[in-house]
C-alpha positions in Angstrom: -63.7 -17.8 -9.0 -65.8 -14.6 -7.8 -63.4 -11.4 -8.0 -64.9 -7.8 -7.0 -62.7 -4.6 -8.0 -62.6 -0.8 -7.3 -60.9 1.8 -8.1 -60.4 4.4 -6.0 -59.6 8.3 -6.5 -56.1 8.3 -7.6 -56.9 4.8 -9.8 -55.6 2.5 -7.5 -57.2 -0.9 -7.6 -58.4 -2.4 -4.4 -60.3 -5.6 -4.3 -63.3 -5.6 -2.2 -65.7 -7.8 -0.7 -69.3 -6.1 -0.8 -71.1 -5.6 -4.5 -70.2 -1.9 -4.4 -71.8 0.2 -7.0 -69.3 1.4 -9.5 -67.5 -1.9 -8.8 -66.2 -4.6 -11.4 -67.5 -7.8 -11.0 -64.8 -10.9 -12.3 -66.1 -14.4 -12.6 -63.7 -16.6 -13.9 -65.5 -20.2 -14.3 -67.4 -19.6 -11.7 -69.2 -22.2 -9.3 -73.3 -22.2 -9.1 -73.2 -20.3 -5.8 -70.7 -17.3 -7.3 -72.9 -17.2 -10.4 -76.2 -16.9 -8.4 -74.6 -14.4 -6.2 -73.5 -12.1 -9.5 -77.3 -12.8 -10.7 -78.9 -11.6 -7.4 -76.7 -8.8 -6.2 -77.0 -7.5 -9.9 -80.7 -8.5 -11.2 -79.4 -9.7 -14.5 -81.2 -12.5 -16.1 -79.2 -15.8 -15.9 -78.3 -16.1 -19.7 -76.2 -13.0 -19.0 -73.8 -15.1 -17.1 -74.0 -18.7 -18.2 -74.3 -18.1 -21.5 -70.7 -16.9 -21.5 -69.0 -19.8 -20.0 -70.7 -22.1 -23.3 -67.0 -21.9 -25.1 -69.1 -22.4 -28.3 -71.1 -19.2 -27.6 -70.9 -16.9 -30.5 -70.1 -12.9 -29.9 -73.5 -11.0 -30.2 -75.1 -7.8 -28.4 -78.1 -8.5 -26.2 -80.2 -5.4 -24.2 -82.7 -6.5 -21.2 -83.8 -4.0 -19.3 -81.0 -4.6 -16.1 -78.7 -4.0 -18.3 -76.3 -4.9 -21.9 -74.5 -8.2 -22.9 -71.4 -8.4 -25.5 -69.9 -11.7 -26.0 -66.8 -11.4 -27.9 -64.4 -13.9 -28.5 -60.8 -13.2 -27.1 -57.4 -15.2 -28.2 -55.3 -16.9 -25.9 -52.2 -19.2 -26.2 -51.5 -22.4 -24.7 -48.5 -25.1 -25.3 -49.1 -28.6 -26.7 -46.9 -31.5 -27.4 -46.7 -29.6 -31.5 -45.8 -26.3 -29.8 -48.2 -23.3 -29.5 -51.5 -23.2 -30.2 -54.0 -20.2 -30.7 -57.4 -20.3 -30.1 -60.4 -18.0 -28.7 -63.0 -18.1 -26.3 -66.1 -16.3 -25.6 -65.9 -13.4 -22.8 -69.0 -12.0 -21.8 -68.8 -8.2 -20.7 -72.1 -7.0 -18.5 -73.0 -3.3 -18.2 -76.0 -2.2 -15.4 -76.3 0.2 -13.6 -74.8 -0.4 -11.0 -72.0 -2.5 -11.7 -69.5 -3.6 -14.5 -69.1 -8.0 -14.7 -66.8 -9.8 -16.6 -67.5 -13.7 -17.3 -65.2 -16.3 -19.3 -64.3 -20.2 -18.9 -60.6 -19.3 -17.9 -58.3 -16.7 -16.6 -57.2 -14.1 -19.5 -53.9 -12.0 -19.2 -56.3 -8.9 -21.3 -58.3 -8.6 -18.0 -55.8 -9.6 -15.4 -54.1 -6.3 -16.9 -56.6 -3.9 -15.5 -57.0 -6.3 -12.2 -53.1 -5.7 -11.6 -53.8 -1.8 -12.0 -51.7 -1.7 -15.2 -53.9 -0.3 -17.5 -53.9 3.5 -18.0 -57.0 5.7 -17.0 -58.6 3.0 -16.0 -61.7 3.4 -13.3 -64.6 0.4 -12.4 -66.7 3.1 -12.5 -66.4 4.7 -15.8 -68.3 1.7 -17.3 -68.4 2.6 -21.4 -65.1 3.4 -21.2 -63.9 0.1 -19.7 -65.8 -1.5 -22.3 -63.9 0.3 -25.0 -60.8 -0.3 -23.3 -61.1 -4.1 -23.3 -62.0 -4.0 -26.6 -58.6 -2.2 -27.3 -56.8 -4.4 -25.4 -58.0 -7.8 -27.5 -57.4 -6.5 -30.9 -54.1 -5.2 -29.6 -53.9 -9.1 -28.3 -54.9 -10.4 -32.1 -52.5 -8.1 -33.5 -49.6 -9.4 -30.9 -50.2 -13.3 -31.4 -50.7 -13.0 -35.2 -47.3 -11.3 -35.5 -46.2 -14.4 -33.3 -47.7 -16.8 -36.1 -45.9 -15.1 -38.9 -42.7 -15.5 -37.6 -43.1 -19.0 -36.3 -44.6 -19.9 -40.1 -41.0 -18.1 -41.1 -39.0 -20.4 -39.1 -41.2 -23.2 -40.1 -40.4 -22.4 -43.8 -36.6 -22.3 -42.8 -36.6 -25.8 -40.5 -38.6 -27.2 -44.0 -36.1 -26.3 -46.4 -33.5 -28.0 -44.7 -35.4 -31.0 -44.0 -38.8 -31.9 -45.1 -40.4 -33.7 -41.6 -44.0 -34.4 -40.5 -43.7 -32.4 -37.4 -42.7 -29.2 -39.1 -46.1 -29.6 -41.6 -48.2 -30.8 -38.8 -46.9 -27.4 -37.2 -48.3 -25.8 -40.1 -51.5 -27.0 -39.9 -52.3 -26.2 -36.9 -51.1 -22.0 -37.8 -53.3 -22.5 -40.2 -56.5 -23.7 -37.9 -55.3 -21.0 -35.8 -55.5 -18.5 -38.5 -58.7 -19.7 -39.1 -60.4 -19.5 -35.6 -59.3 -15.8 -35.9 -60.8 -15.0 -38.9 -64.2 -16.0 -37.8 -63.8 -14.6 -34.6 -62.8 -11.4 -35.6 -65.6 -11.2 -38.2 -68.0 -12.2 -36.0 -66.6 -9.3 -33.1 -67.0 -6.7 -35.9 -70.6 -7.1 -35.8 -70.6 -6.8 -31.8 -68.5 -3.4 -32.3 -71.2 -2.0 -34.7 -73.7 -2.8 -32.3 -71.8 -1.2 -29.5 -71.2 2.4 -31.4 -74.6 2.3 -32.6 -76.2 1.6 -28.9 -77.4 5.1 -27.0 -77.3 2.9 -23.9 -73.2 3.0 -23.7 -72.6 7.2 -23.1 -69.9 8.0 -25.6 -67.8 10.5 -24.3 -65.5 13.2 -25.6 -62.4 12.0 -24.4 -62.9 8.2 -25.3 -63.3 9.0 -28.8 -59.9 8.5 -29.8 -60.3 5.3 -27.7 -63.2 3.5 -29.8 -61.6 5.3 -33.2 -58.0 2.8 -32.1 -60.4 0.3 -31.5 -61.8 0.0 -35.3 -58.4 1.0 -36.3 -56.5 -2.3 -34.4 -59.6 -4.6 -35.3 -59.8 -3.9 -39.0 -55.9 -4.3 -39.2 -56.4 -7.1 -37.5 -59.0 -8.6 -39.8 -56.7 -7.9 -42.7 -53.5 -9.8 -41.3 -55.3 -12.3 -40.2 -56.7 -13.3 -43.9 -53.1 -11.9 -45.2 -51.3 -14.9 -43.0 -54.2 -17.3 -44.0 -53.7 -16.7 -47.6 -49.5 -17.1 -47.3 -49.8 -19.9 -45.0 -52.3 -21.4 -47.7 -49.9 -20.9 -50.5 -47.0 -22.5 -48.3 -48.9 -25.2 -47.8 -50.0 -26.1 -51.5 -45.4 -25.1 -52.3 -44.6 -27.8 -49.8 -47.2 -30.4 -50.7 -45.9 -29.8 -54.2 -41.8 -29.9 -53.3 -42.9 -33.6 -51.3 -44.4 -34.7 -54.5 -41.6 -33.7 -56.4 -39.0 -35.1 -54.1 -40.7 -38.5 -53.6 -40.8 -38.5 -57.9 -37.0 -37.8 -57.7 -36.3 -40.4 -55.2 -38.2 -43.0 -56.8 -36.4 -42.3 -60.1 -33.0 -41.9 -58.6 -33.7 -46.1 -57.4 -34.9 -47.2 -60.5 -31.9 -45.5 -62.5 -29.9 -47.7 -60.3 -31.8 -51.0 -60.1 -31.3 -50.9 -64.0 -27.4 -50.0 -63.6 -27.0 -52.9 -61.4 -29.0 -55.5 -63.6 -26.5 -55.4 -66.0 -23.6 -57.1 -64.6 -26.3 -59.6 -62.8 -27.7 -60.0 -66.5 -24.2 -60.6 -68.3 -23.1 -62.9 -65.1 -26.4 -65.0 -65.2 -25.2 -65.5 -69.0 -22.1 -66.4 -68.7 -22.6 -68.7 -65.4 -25.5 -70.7 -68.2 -23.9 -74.6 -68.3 -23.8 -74.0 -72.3 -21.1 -73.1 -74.6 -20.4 -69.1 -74.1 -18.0 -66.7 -76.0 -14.5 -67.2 -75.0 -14.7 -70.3 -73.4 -11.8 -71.9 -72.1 -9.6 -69.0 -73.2 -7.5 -67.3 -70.4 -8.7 -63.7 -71.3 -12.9 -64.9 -71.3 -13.4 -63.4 -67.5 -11.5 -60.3 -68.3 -13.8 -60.0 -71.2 -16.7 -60.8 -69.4 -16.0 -58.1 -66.5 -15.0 -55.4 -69.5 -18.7 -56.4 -70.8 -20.2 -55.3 -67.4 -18.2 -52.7 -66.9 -18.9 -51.0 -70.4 -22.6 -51.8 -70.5 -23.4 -50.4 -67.2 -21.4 -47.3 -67.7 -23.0 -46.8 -71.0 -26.0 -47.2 -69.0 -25.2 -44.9 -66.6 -24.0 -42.5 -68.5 -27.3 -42.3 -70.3 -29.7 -41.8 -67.5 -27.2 -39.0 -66.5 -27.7 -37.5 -69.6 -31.4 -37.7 -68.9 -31.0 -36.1 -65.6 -32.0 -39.3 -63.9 -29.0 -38.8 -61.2 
């Protein structure tokens, strides 16, 4: 999809047809023709736009002389059958002269907010700027969905305690991947930023120092929660493994503390049903004694297991 933006004087956002200078340029997995049309209208070399749209692409700064390339990956959320799960894809951000483009496999709700006008100061022509402001917008969207994970790892650890199932850990697991995906990521986009503050090409100005300062502020805090969470979700992981272990030990001792209880009466029976001479045969009182035998054995059997904490 081929989307053209402008904003106008009081920062309205109008969507145009022509490849206006000052305009944002949107492709969201775009066909061959709306790629080719970005590459003509614009000059850029091709790898500026397909490149992006490889979801294994890895965030890196690239200069040509039509213009600047940042890939950085981006987080996004989608439902499964095991609930949510995060991920990231590459977005590539374009800067020319002339015009500002956007490319990434899918639709993201971090650029649809400046589409829908929501985003504050916002102008298609103010190019570094916009840069800077995406940038602020996806570490603000790591923070967001990481504060999601730790409370869905809390509930997790709640759901577990109560009763240890395979879809809660499975749950688990896939926080963890999660975590992990946005650990790299987010290493790998702090490279891009230093790039980007260190590059005289993108003008740097007074106002949108704050800007880039929240930017390094959000990303590093970021980075830090993110291998916080790993490291908690890591320790959760090895508890429950452990408490799994340790329940299956109890379970398995709990049985064999009763298979032996049980044996005893079988064992006394199986004696006294032998077609041999017995204790108390014949005598009206032998099956009373031969109950009390089973009775008295088995509770002194119980009793010590109990004492050894096998119940």
């Amino acid at each position: 999809m081929l989307t053209i933006y402008r904003t106008d004087a009081s920062g309205h956002v109008d969507e145009i047809e022509d490849f206006d200078k000052g305009s944002w340029i949107q492709l969201v997995n775009p066909t061959k023709d709306e790629a080719d049309q970005v590459i003509e209208a614009s000059g850029i070399p091709e790898d500026f736009v397909y490149d992006p749209l490889d979801i294994e692409e890895k965030p890196r700064f690239e200069k040509d002389d039509e213009g600047l390339l940042m890939i950085i990956d981006v987080p996004y959320v989608e439902e499964d059958d095991t609930g949510r799960a995060y991920n990231t894809i590459p977005l590539g951000i374009i800067v020319t002269g002339r015009h500002f483009i956007t490319v990434c496999s899918r639709e993201l709700d971090v650029l649809n907010l400046f589409a829908n006008g929501k985003a504050r100061l916002f102008r298609t022509n103010y190019r570094s700027r916009f840069v800077f402001q995406i940038l602020h917008r996806v570490s603000m969207t790591y923070l967001r969905f990481l504060r999601q994970i730790d409370r869905r790892m809390d509930e997790l650890e709640q759901e577990l305690q109560r009763s240890m199932r395979n879809q809660e850990i499975f749950q688990l697991m896939n926080l963890q991947k999660s975590l992990v995906y946005f650990m790299t990521s987010l290493k790998a986009n702090d490279s891009v930023l230093d790039r980007i503050v260190k590059t005289p090409s993108l003008e740097k100005h007074e106002e949108d120092e704050e800007l880039l300062e929240d930017v390094f502020v959000e990303h590093r805090q970021a980075m830090e929660m993110a291998s916080i969470y790993n490291d908690i979700i890591s320790i959760k992981m090895e508890a429950f493994g452990s408490i799994i272990s340790n329940n299956v030990n109890f379970v398995m001792k709990f049985l064999a503390s009763i298979t032996i209880v049980l044996s005893i009466p079988t064992m006394i029976s199986g004696i006294f049903g032998m077609n041999v001479q017995v204790p108390w045969e014949g005598q009206p009182f032998g099956f009373i004694m031969a109950i009390a035998m089973m009775i008295g054995f088995s509770g002194l059997a119980f009793y010590i297991l109990w004492r050894k904490r096998y119940f």
